[in-house]
N, C-alpha and C positions, 0 to 999 in steps of 0.2 A: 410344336415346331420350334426349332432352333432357328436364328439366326448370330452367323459369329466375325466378328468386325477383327480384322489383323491389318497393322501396319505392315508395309510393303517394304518401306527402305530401311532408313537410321532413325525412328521413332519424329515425331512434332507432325504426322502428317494431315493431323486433323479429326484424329479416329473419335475424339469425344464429340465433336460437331456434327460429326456421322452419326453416332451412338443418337443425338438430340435429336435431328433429324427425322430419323426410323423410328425414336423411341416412343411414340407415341402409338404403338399399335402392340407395343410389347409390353409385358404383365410384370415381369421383372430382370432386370438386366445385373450381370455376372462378372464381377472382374476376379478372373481365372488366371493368374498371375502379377509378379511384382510386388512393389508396397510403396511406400509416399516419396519415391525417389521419380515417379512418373507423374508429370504435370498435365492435367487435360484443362480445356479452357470450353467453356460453354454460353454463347450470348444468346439470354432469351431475354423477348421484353425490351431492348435495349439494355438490359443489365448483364454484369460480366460476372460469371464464376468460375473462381478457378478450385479446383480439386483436385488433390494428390492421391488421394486414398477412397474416398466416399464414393462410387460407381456415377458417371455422367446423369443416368436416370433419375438419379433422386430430383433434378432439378425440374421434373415432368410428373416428379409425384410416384415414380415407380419404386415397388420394390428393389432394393440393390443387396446385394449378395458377395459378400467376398469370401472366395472359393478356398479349398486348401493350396491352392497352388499359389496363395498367396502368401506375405510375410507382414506382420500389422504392428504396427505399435501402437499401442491402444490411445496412448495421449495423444499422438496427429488425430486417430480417429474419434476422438471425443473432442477434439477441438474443433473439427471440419463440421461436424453433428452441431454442435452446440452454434458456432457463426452462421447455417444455415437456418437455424432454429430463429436467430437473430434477424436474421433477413425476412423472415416472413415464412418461411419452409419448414414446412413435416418428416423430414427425412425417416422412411423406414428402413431401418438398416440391417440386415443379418451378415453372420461372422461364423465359417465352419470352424469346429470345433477342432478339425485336423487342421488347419492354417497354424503355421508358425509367428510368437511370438516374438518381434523387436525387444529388445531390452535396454537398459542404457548403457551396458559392457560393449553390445554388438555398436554401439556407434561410436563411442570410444575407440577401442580396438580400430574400426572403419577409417579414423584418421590419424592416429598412427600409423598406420601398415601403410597408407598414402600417401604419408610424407617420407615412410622411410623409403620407399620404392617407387621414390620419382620418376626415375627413367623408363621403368616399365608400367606407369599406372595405366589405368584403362580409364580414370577420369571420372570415378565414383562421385556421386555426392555425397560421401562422408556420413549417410543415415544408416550406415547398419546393415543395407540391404545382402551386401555381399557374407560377412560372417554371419548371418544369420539363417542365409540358406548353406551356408557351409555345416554350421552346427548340425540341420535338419540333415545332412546326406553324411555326418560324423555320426548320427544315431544320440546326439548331446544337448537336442535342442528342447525349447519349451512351450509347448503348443497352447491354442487358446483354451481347448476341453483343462487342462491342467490348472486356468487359474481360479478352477471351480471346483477342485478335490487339494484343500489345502496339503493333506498329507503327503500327494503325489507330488505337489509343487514344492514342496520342504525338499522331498529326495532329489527331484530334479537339479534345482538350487543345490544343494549340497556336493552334488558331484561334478557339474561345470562349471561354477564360479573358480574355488579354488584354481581350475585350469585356466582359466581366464589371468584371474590377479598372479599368477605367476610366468604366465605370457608376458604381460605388459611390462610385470620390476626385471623379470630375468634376462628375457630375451629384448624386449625393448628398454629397458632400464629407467623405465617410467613411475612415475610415484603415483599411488594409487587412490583414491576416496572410495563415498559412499556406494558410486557405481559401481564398486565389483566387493560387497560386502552382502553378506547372507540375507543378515537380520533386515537391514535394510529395502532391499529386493524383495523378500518374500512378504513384508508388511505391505509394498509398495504394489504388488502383483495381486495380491488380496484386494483390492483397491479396484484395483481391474477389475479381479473375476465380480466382486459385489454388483459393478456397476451392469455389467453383461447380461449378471443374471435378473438384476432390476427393473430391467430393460426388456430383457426377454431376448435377447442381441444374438444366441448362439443354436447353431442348427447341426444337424446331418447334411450336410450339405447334397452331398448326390441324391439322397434319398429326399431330401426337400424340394431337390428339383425336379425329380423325377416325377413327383407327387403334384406337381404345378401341372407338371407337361400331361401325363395322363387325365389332369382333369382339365383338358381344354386351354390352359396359357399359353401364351407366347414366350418364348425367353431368350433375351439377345445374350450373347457372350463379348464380354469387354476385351480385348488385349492391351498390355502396355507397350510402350516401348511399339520397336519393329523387329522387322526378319533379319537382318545385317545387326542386330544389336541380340537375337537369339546364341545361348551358352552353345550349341551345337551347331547351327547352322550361320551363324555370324562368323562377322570378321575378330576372330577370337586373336588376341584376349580382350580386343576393346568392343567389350561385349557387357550385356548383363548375365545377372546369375540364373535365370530361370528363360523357361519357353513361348515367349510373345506369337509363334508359329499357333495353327489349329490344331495341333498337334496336343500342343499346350494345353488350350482350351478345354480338351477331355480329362487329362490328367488333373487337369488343376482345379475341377470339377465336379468330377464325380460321376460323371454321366459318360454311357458307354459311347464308342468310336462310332458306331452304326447309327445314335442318337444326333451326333455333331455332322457326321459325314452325310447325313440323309437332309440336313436342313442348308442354308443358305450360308456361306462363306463370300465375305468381302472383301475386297484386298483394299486397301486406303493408301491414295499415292499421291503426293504433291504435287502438285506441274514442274519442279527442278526440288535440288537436293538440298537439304543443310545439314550442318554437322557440328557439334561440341567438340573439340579436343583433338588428340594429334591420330596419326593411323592416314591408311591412304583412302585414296578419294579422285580416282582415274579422271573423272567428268569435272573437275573444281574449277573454279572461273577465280583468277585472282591469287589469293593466301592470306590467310592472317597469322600473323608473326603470333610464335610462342606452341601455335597451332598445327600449321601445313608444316610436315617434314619439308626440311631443307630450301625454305621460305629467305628470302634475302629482298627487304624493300626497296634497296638500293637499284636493285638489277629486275624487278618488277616487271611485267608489260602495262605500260601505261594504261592502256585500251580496257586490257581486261581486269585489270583492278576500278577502271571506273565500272564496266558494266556489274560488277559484283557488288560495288558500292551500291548502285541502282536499284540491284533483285536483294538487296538488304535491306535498303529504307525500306520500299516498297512493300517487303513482308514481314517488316519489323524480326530481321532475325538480329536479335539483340541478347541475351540474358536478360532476363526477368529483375532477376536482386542484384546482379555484376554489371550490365552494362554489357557485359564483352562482345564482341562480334561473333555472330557465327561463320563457319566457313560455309561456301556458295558452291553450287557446282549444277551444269545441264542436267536433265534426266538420264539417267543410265538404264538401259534395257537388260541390258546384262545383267543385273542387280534385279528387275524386276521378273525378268523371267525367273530367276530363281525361287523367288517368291512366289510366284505363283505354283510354283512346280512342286516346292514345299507347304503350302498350304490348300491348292487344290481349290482355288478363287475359282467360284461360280460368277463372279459379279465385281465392277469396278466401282470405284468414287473417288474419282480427280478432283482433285481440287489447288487453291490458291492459280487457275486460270488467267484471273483479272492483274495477278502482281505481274504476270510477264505481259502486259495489255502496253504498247506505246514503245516497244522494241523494234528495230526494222527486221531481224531478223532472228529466229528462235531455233536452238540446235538439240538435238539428243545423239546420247551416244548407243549407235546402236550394235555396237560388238567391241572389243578388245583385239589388239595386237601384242602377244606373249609370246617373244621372241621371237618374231615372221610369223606363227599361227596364231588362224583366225579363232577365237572362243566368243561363244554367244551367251554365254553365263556364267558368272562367276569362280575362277578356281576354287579348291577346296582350301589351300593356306593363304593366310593374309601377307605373307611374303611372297607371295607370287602374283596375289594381288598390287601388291605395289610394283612389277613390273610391268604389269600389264598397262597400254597406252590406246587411251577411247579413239574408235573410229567413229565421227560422229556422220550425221543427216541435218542439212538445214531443211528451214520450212519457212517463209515469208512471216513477217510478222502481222500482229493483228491489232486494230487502235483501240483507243480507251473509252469506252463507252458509257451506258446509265446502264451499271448493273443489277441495279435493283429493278431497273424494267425489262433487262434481261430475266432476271429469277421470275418473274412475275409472268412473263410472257412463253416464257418455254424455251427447249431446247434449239428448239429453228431459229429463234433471236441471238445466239451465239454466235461470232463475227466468222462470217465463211473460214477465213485460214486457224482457226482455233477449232474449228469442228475437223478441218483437216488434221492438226495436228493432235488430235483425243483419240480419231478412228486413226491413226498409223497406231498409236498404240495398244487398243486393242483387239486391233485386228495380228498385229505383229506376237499378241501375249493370247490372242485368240479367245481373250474373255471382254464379254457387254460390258459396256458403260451404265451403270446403271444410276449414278448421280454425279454434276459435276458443279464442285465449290465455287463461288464466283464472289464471296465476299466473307467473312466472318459471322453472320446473322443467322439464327434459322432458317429465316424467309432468303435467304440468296444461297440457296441452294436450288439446282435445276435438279429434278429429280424424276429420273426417265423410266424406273421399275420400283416398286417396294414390294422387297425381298419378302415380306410377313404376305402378301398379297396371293 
């Protein structure tokens, strides 16, 4: 049996907390796109793990798997291997052998093209991710099976670097090092395949899963990112480059439609929204400058820059290594119907509940006005998207309680008007709640079905 965890909005919704959660009844868990540009954060134990690349699971002992529909740089993932190794942890880790290759031209390249195309960035983290799934859909890329057939890896090297180092002197007019030199690269990738193959590190991947599932496993599938940050069904271009959707999941995997579609689908949704970087954001409480098109602090509403103030402490939406603020905004329905309707959620997991806890009053938006009509799901362009203006729904608020004797005591200890306001949305999205986040911990999670069950 499959189980497959999808973020619902614009990615941070919790899905590695979810993944911890569940994961203990799964044999091994799957991250089926992306690469180390996705942060998952995991507290077991009172200790904190954050992982960019390494699958949530490993931190429960499970086998992790990153799929072909992922993009790896082998030094994040020998570094994440190696610090958990540190900590006390066993990490077993496999790497399909069709999963593409990061390199250090691809990250390179990633912040250049960022800086020159400010105006239209989509707000990359500068790792690579973007030219390197370019490369892979250019037919120019370098997959992991490659850094285990030297000879293959010579030709490959041979024929995209050159294209590389004269990208950057010609068209960017950039001086170049050892990052986009042969000899260099090909010792350095050798280095790679050694350690993979020393390890034991590299699979077939569909056919390793399949091989799991037929003999009785459980297998959870990871997503990164979210649905509004999907290359096709996001708010493009401020999107990533691959499919966080279920859709993903198969491709990115190995394992047929009828395999992922037959098993349990989760949609993971924040109790309200946040955001990195500029693009629209109908439901946004407040602005932060440099961020919110057409943001001016001057002319502010007082009101609502403090309560976004408020749903930012409170959920620490900050940058990790910058500091910077994220932007804030109510729950959008719109946004999540889409989601589901794109992913085919058998099953809910709300969470961050407790950050809007001590609010008088809590709002979502539950449709769009796009020029006098009504829309209940998101347009198809992000330019229409930013026309469109949230009709929202209040709902009383709910006080701040001991949520850890919430998590402890079950889902009837959740404060009456927060249990109202979980069921408008799933009855509204027509999909169970099946667990809702109440704090950060394993154990503060309310957990109303397990989907492996």
């Amino acid at each position: 049996m499959t189980v497959t965890i999808v973020g619902s909005q614009l990615g941070d919704e919790g899905k590695g907390g979810v993944v911890d959660v569940y994961g203990d009844a799964a044999d091994v868990v799957v991250r089926y796109q992306g690469g180390d540009n996705a942060g998952h954060t995991v507290v077991s134990d009172g200790e904190k793990y954050k992982l960019s690349l390494v699958p949530s699971g490993a931190v429960r002992g499970k086998v992790g798997v990153l799929g072909n529909g992922c993009v790896v740089n082998p030094e994040t993932l020998f570094e994440e291997i190696d610090g958990l190794r540190e900590r006390g942890l066993e990490p077993d880790v496999r790497v399909a052998e069709r999963a593409h290759v990061i390199l250090p031209y691809h990250r390179a390249l990633d912040g250049i093209e960022e800086d020159e195309k400010e105006d239209l960035a989509a707000g990359t983290t500068k790792r690579g991710i973007g030219p390197t799934y370019e490369d892979k859909a250019g037919r120019r890329g370098v997959r992991i099976g490659d850094l285990l057939d030297p000879d293959t890896l010579r030709e490959r090297l041979e024929y995209v670097v050159p294209q590389k180092k004269a990208l950057a002197e010609e068209v960017f007019g950039k001086t170049t090092d050892e990052r986009f030199d042969v000899d260099h690269l090909y010792e350095l990738c050798l280095e790679y395949g050694e350690r993979l193959a020393d390890e034991e590190m590299t699979v077939d991947c569909g056919t390793y899963l399949q091989e799991r599932i037929d003999a009785g496993d459980q297998v959870m599938l990871e997503g990164a990112q979210g649905t509004s940050l999907d290359i096709d069904h996001g708010v493009y271009p401020y999107v990533t480059s691959s499919n966080p959707t279920a859709g993903g999941a198969t491709v990115g995997s190995g394992l047929g439609p009828g395999v992922v579609g037959n098993g349990e689908i989760v949609g993971i949704v924040k109790g309200y929204l946040s955001r990195v970087g500029t693009g629209p954001l109908p439901t946004e409480l407040g602005g932060v400058e440099g961020q919110t098109p057409g943001y001016d602090p001057e002319t502010a509403d007082e009101a609502e820059e403090e309560l976004a103030t408020y749903i930012r402490d409170e959920g620490g939406e900050y940058g990790t290594v910058t500091g910077r603020p994220r932007r804030v905004g109510w729950l959008d329905l719109p946004m999540l119907r889409h989601a589901a309707r794109a992913s085919s959620f058998t099953g809910l997991a709300i969470n961050h509940v407790d950050v809007l806890a001590g609010l008088e009053e809590v709002k979502i938006g539950v449709s769009y006005d796009f020029d006098g009509e009504e829309l209940l799901t998101m347009p198809p362009t992000t330019e229409q998207w930013a026309r469109c203006e949230a009709t929202f729904e209040t709902f009383e608020g709910w006080p701040e309680v001991d949520w850890a004797e919430v998590a402890e005591d079950g889902y009837d200890a959740i404060p009456e008007n927060a249990k109202t306001y979980l069921e408008f949305v799933s009855d509204e999205l027509d999909v169970p709640i099946y667990a809702v986040g109440v704090g950060p911990g394993r154990e503060e999670t309310v957990v109303l079905e397990d989907p492996f069950a």
